[in-house]
N, C-alpha and C positions, 0 to 999 in steps of 0.2 A: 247266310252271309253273302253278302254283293262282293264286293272285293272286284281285284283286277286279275287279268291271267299271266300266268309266267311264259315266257318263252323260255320253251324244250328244244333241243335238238333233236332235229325229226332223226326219228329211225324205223327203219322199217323189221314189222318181225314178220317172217313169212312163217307160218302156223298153218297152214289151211283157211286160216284167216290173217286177212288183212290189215296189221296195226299201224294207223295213220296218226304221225303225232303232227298236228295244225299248230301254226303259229301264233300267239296272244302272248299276254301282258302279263304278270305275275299276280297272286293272290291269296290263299288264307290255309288254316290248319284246326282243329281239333273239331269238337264234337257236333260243328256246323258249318255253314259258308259264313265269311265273316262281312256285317255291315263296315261301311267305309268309316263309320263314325268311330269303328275299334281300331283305328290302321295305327299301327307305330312300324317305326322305319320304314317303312312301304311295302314290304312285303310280309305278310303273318298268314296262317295255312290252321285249317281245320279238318274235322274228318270231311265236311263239304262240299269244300272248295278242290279235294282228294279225289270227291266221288264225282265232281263237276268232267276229271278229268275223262270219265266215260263216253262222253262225246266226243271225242278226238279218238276212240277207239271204234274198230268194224264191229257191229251188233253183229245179230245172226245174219243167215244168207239169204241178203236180198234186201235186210233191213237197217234203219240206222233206230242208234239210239231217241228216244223221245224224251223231253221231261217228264212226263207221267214214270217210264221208262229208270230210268235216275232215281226217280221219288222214291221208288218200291223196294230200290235197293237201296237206299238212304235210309230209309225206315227200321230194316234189319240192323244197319249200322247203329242209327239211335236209341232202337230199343236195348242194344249192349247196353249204351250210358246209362241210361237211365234204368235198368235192372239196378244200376248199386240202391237203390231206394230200398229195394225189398232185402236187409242185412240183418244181422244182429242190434244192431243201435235201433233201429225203427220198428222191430219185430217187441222188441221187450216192452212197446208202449202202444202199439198198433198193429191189427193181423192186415197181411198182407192182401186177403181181397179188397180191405177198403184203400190201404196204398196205390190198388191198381188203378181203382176208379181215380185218383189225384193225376196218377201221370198218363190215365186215357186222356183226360181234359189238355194235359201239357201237351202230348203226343199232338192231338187237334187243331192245338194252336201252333205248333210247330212243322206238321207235314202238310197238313189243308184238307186233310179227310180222316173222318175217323171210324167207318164202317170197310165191312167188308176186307179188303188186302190189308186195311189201316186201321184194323180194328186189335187195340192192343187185349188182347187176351190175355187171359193166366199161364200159358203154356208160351206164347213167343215171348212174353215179358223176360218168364225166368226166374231168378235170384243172383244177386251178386258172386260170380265164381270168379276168384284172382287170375285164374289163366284165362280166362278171356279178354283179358287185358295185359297181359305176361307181368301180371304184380307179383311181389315176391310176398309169399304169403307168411312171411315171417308174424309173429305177434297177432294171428289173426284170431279175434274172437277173444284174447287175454289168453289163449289155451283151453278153453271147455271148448265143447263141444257144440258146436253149432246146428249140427243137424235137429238139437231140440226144440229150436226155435222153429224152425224150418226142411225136414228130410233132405230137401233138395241142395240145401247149402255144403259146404264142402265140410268134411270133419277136421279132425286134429293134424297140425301141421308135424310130418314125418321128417327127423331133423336131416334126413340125406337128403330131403327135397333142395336144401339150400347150400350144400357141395358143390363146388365146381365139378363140372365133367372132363377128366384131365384130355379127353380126347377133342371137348371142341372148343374149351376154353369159356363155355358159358353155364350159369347156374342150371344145375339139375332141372328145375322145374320148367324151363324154356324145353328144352328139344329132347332130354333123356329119355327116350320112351323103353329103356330097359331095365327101369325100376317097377313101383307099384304104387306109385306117385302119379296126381293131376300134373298135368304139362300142357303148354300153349299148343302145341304139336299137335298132340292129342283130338284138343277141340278142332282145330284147323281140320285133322282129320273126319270127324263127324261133320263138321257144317259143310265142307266142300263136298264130301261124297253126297251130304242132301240134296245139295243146289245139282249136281251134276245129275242127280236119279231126275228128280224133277224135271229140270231140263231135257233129260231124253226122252221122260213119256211125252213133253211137250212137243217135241223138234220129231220125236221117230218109234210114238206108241201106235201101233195097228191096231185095225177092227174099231173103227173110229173113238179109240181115245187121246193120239195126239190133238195137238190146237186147241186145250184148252185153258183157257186165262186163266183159271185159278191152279194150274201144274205153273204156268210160267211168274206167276204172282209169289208162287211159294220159293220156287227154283232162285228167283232174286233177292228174295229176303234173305232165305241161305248166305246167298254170294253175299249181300252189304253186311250179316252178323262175320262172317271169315276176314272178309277183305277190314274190319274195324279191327280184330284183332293185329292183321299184320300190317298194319295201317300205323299201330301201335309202335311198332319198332324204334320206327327215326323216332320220335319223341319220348319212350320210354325207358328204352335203354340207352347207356352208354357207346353204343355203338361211332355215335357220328363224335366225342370225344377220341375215341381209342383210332378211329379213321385221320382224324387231324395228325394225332401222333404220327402214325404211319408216314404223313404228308410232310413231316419233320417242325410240329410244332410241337414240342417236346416237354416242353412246359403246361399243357393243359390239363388240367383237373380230369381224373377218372371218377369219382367221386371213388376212391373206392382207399382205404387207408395204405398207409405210407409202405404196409409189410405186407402187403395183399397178392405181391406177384408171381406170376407161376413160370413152367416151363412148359411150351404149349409148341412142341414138335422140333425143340431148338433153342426157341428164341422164349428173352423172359420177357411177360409181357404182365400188364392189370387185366382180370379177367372180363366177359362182358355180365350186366349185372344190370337188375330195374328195381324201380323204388318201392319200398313195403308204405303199406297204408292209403294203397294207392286210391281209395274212395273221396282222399279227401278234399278234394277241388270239387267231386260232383257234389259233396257231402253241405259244403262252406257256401256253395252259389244256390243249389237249388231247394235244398233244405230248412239252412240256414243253420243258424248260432242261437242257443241258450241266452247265451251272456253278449250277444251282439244285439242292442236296442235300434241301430244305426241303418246297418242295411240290409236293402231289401230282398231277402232269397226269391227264386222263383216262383215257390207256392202264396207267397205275400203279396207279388205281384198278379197271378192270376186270379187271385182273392179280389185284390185290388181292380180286375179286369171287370171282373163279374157283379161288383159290385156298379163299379162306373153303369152297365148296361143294365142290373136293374133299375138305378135310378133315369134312364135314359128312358126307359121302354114302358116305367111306370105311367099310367092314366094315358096312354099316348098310342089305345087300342094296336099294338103291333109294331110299335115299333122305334120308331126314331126319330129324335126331338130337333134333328138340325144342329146338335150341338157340335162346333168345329171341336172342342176338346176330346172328344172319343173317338172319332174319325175325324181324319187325314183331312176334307175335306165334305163341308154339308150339303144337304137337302133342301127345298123348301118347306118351309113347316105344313105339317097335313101330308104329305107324302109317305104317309107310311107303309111299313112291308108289307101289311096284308092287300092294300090298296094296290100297291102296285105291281104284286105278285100276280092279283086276279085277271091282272091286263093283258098276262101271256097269253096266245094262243092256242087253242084248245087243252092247254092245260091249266090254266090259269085259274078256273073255279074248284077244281077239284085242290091244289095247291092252297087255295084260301084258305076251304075247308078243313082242311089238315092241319093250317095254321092256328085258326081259331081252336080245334079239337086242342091240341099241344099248348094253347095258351090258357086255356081252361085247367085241365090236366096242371099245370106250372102255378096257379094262382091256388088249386085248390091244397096244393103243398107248402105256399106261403102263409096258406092260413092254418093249415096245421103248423107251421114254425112258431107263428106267432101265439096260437092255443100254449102253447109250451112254452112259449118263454114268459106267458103272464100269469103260468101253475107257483103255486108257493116251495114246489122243492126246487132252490137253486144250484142244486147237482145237476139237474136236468137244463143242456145246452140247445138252444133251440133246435127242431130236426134229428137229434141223436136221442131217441129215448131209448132205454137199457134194452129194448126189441133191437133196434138198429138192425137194420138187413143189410150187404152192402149189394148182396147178389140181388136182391129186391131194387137197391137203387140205379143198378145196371141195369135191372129191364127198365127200369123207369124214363131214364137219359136214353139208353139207345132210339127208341123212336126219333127221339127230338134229332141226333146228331144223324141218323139216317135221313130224316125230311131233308136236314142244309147237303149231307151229299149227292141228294140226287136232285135239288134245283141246280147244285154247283155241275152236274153234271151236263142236267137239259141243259143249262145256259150255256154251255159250253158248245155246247152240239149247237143250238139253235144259231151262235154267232157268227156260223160259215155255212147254213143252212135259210136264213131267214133273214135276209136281206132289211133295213130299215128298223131294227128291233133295236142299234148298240144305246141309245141315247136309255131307252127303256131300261134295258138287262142291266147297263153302266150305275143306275138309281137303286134296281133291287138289290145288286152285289154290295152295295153301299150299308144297303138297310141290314142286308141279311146275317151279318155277324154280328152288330148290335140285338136283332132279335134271339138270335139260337141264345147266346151267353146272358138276355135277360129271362128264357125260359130255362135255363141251365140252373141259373144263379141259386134260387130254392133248393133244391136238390144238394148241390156242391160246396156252396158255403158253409151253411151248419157243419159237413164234415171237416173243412179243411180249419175253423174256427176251436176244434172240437182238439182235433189229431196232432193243428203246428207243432202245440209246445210238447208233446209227446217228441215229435220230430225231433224237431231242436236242440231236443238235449240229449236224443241218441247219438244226434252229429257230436254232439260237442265231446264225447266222451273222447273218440276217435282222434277226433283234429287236435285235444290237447293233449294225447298219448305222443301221437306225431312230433309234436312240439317239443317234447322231451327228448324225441331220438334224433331230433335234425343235422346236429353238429356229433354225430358218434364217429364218422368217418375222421374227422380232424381229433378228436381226444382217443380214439383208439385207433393205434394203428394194421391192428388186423381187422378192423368192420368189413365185410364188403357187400353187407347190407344198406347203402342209403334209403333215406325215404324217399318216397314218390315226390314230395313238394319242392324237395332241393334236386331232386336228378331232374324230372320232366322238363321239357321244353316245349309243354303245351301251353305256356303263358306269354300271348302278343310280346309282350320286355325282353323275354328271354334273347340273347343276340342269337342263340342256336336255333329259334321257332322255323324261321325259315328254312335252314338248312337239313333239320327232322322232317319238316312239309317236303322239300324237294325227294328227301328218300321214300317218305312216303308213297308219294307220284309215282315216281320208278319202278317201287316192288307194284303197287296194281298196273301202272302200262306193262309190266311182266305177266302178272298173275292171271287179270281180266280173260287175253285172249287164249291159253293154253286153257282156263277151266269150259270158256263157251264152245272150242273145239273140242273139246270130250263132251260138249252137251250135241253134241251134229256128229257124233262119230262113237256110238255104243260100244263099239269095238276096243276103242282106247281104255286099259287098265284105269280103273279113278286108281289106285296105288301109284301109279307111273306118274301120273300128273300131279298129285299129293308132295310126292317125295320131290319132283324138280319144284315146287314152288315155295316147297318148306324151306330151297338152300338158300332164299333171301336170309336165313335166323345164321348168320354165320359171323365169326371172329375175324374183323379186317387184317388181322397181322397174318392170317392164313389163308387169305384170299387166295381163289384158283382164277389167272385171267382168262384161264380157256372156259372157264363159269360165265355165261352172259352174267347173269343176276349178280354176282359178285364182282364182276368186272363195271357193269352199270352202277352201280352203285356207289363203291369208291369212285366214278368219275364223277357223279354226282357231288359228291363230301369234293373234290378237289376243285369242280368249276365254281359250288360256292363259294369255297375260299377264295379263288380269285377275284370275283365279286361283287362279294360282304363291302360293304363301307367302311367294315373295320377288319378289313385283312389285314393292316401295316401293325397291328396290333392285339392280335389273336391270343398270342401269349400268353399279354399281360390281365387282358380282359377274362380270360376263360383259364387262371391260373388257381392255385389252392386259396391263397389270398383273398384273393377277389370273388371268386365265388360263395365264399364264407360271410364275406363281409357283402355280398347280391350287390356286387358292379357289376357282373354277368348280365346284370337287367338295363336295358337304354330308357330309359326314360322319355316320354316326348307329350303335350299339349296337344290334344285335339282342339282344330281351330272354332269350332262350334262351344266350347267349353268343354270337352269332355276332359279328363284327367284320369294320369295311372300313377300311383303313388307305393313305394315300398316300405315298409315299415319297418322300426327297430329292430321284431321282433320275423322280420323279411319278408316281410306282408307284399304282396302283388297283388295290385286291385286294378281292374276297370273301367270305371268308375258306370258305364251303360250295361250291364252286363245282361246277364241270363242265359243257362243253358241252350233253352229250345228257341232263340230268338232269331232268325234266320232274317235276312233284306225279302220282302215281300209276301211273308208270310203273315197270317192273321194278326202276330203280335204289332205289327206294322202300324194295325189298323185303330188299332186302340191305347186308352190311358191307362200307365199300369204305375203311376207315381203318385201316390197319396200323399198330396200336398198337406193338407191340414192334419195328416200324423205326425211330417215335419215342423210344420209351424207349432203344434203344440206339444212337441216333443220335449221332457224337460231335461236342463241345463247337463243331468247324470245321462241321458240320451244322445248326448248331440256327435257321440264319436264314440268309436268301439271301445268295449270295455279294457281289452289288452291288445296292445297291436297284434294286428294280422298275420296268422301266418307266412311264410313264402309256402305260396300254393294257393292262397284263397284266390283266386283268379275269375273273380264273374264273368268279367271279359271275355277269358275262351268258352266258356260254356255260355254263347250266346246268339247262337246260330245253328243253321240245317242248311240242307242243300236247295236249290232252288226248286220253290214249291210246285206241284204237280197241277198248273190250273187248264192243261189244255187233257182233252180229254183223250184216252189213248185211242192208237191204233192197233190196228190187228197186228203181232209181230210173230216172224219164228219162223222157220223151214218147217210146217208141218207136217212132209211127206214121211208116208209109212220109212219103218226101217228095212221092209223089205224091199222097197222101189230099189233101183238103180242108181249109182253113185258116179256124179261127174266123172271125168277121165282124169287119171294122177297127171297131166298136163292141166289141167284146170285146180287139181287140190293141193298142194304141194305137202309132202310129209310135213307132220309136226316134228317142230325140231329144224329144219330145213333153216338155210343161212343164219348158223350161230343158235340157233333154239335148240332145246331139248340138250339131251346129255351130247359132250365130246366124245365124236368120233361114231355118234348113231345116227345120224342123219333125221332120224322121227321116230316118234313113240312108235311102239309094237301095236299094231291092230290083232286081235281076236275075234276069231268069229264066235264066239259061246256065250251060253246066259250071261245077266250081269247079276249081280245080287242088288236089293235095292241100301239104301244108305242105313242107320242105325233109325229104326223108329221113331216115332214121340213119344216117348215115355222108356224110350228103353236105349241105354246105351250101349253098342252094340260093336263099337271099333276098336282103338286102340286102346290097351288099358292104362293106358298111360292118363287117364284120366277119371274117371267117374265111378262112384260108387255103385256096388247093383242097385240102390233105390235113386241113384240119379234121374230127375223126368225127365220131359222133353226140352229139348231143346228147337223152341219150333212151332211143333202145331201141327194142324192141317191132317190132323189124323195119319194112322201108317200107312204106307204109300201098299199101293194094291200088286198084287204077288204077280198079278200075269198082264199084259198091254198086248197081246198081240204078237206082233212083232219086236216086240221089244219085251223081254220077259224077264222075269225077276225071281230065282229061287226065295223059299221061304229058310229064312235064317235064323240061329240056336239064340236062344235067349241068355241073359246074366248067368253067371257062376251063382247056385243057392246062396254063398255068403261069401263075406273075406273080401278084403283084397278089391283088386282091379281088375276086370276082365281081359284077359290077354288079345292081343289085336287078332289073334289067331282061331278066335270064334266068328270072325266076321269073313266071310272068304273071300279069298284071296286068290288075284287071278294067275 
């Protein structure tokens, strides 16, 4: 998502590193950066637009941030979202390796590479787990047990998971880690000790294994799957409600019912609290609807993509027919990619080569499509024969999507290296998406023609369960379960989007530079830096202002309110009332035609949407509106079958962070750990002016091994979350027990059975 930037008020955290917040314009929230054509009230926040804010923060030392840089830690962030695909709804009509290959394709169009760091594997994907999103896993699964479908999935929901913690006034499943329950905490815990092991063998592994790109590729994924969770806050829970209160608008909706409230050190307050079902915006945009004829989810459109560029690429030897409708802007005819690939400099035959191989290879799989679809058993969908491999059609695409990464790469190189080439390189970048997605096309369609309505109507089960719990807070006055679709504020309408974006910002300008100085500093407990960035998860009515993080934050929630365009009116707008009946949502016309409309039944739409659809990224480049499904759509087609949810929101899920097209540079302090460390006049303690805890000046340094993080495959931290057969979370295989100078004991595996492994098998410094 493009968007504009918000102006922060600069603060400076002295960490050992240097947090520079710059000044811009305001801009976007949820699971992308948002295009300008989604703007309502002028300010709306994605996780994107969140993760844009990294470049206003000090990278390692010596280095700044890069787009490539951004991308790789976006990537970890997007791969959370789109994990909800791999659930119970989609698993009971589809196994999950052929789901992967669907959102490796979306992944592609979304981040701008899909090999190597971006290559969505079975291990970083995942499966939907509710604490990675801090969803209340109330009603998850109807009650059976999910792990059938899937090991990796979460099992039966434990009814003390959804207890208040009388001590911090937020549901058990957020930060209790002294049950035997998954908790947000938990995972936070795993994913940031990854990034942080990573990061050190990168910044200060000896015996030449620092400096290497794929420890610093993996160390960022970590950070972007952590930072999406806590990213999650402002917008998923009630937090920046129960903050207004504080601020003395007293009248705001907690969504939580009328006899919900507690005594929490004193004072009665509504407790803090997130929406159950919370897959169902990913479920509604990129999925789609059973019983929805109308619009078009994500996989309809990349259907729709890949179709366009067969027909483009068809008879047209490589490539591209000059048609302005598929790209942005044409070609002359006869131009095509293989043509004009070959023209590069001394790579440019070997490049042909490969081309024509790969378009061979792609034609002779259209004809196996079409052998099949003109067989007399009409069970048989073209491309899916009861063989179906899907690991077979992974090796199949990977070549193809590796060839477009590495021309995306040489060109990139070539264009600050080879003087007089841009007119040239400016024609193949043109071609070259039409060509991959019309050799793709064979491959991906049959499946995705084969799997939708499978899809479809795994969604639909969920989103109309949802629909039933919407209004339980207003008929029962002890709920303090809402659903995700009525609590979130990740939908552009919502008047709160912007003010969950701005907290959002806050906790990572917090979080960002404490985790990259425990990657430059082995020494620092990951425990230490865990626990200060876990206290973003805290109860405004208990705020500490000697807490940066909780002090940042509430001034956050108080300078929006000042603001807001509807400060004189907070009230009334964000009252029981009104939120019930979605006046909560502003409405506004994009001046291009786009439109967002709420429904009876409190539908939030759109109207451009798409999850992975980011300003400048591949979806950019192509048609993904199937006009003549419209125009012959019938009369029972022309509008959804029951109004909308509140929550189907295409809208927010219609973007990424700004695409990765320049090509990286070398980043990271990669001197041993045992080199010599600047003089504490040049470091300053962590912690240091207002950082770290009151009254410690900076984290403790240790000189002693570190342990490395919890494996892949094996969860390894606090038990506050994962079952022993939890996988990985991740990838990238287990990190190596010895670096040199940077050394890693080798740590105790799961408890045989039961339960949750206590954090007290993973050592503790």
């Amino acid at each position: 998502m493009a968007g504009f930037r918000i102006g922060w008020g600069s603060t400076l955290l002295v960490l050992g590193l240097l947090l520079v917040v710059l000044p811009g314009k305001a801009a976007a929230f949820g699971a992308g950066n948002i295009p300008s054509i989604a703007q309502v009230e002028g300010h709306n926040w994605r996780h994107g637009d969140i993760e844009d804010l990294l470049k206003t923060i000090a990278f390692l030392h010596g280095k700044k941030w890069t787009t490539m840089m951004v991308g790789r830690v976006y990537f970890g962030n997007w791969l959370r979202d789109y994990s909800q695909a791999i659930d119970v709804g989609s698993l009971k009509g589809v196994n999950a390796a052929t789901i992967r290959i669907i959102v490796w394709v979306l992944s592609f169009m979304a981040n701008g590479y899909a090999t190597e760091e971006f290559e969505v594997t079975e291990e970083r994907l995942g499966t939907y787990r509710p604490e990675e999103h801090i969803d209340n896993p109330l009603g998850y699964a109807d009650g059976e047990d999910a792990r059938k479908y899937d090991p990796r999935l979460r099992g039966p929901v434990d009814p003390r998971e959804l207890e208040i913690d009388p001590s911090t006034g937020m549901k058990n499943y957020i930060a209790n880690e002294r049950g035997g329950w998954a908790t947000s905490a938990g995972y936070l815990r795993f994913s940031f000790a990854r990034s942080i092991h990573f990061g050190r063998v990168y910044t200060s592994g000896g015996q030449g294994t620092s400096g290497k790109e794929a420890d610093l590729c993996e160390g960022l994924r970590c950070l972007g799957q952590a930072l999406h969770c806590m990213e999650d806050w402002g917008a998923h829970s009630n937090y920046c409600e129960l903050a207004l209160i504080e601020l003395g608008h007293h009248n705001v909706f907690t969504h939580c019912g009328s006899s919900t409230q507690i005594n929490l050190r004193g004072k009665t307050v509504y407790p803090i609290v997130t929406g159950t079902f919370g897959a169902v915006d990913f479920l509604h945009s990129v999925l789609g609807e059973a019983t929805d004829h109308f619009t078009q989810s994500e996989v309809d459109e990349i259907d729709i993509a890949l179709k366009s560029a067969e027909q483009a690429t068809r008879g047209n030897s490589g490539g591209y027919s000059g048609q302005r409708g598929f790209f942005g802007s044409g070609s002359g005819g006869g131009s095509d990619f293989i043509s004009l690939v070959s023209q590069l400099p001394g790579v440019g035959d070997g490049y042909a080569s490969q081309a024509r191989s790969l378009q061979a290879m792609s034609a002779a799989q259209e004809q196996e499509n079409t052998r099949a679809s003109s067989g007399t058993n009409t069970n048989i969908v073209p491309g899916m024969s009861p063989n179906f491999d899907p690991v077979k059609v992974s090796g199949q695409i990977y070549p193809i999507l590796a060839f477009r990464d590495k021309i995306v790469r040489s060109i990139n190189n070539m264009i600050s290296k080879i003087p007089g080439l841009e007119s040239l390189l400016e024609h193949i970048s043109e071609t070259l998406t039409a060509f991959v997605l019309g050799l793709l096309a064979p491959f991906i369609r049959p499946i995705i023609n084969q799997v939708s309505k499978a899809l479809k109507e795994g969604s639909s089960g969920l989103i109309e369960t949802s629909a039933k719990a919407q209004f339980e807070p207003w008929t029962n006055p002890h709920c303090d379960n809402p659903t995700h679709s009525m609590l979130s504020k990740d939908h552009f309408t919502n008047i709160l989007n912007s003010c969950g974006g701005r907290v959002a910002g806050t906790i990572l300008q917090y979080v960002v530079p404490r985790v990259l100085y425990a990657w430059e500093n082995p020494g620092v407990p990951v425990d230490e830096v865990v626990d200060d960035v876990l206290r973003a998860f805290h109860h405004p009515a208990i705020r500490d202002e000697n807490i940066e993080i909780h002090r940042n934050m509430f001034e956050t929630v108080r300078k929006w309110s000042q603001e807001t365009p509807h400060r004189h009116n907070l009230d009334q707008l964000l009252s029981s009332d009104s939120v019930k009946n979605h006046k909560n949502h502003v409405l506004a016309s994009d001046s291009r035609g786009g439109s967002r409309s709420v429904g009876p039944g409190g539908g939030c739409d759109h109207g451009n949407g798409g999850h992975g659809r980011p300003a400048g990224s591949l979806w950019s480049q192509i048609k993904t509106t199937d006009r003549e499904m419209r125009e012959n759509a019938s009369p029972s087609a022309a509008a959804p079958s029951h109004a909308p949810l509140h929550g189907q929101a295409g809208g927010y899920y219609s973007g990424s962070s700004p695409q990765p097209h320049a090509r990286p540079t070398s980043s990271g302090y990669a001197g041993s750990y045992g080199q010599p460390t600047p003089p504490l006049a040049q470091q300053p303690g962590y912690g240091a002016q207002g950082g770290g805890y009151p009254g410690q000046g900076a984290y403790s340094q240790h000189q002693h091994q570190q342990p490395p993080p919890p494996q892949a495959g094996h969860w390894q931290g606090p038990g506050q979350g994962y079952p022993p057969q939890q996988p990985p979370y991740g990838g990238g295989g287990p990190p190596h027990q010895q670096y040199g100078a940077y050394s890693a004991p080798q740590q105790p595996q799961y408890p045989p059975q039961g339960g949750q492994p206590p954090w007290g098998g993973y050592q503790r410094y």
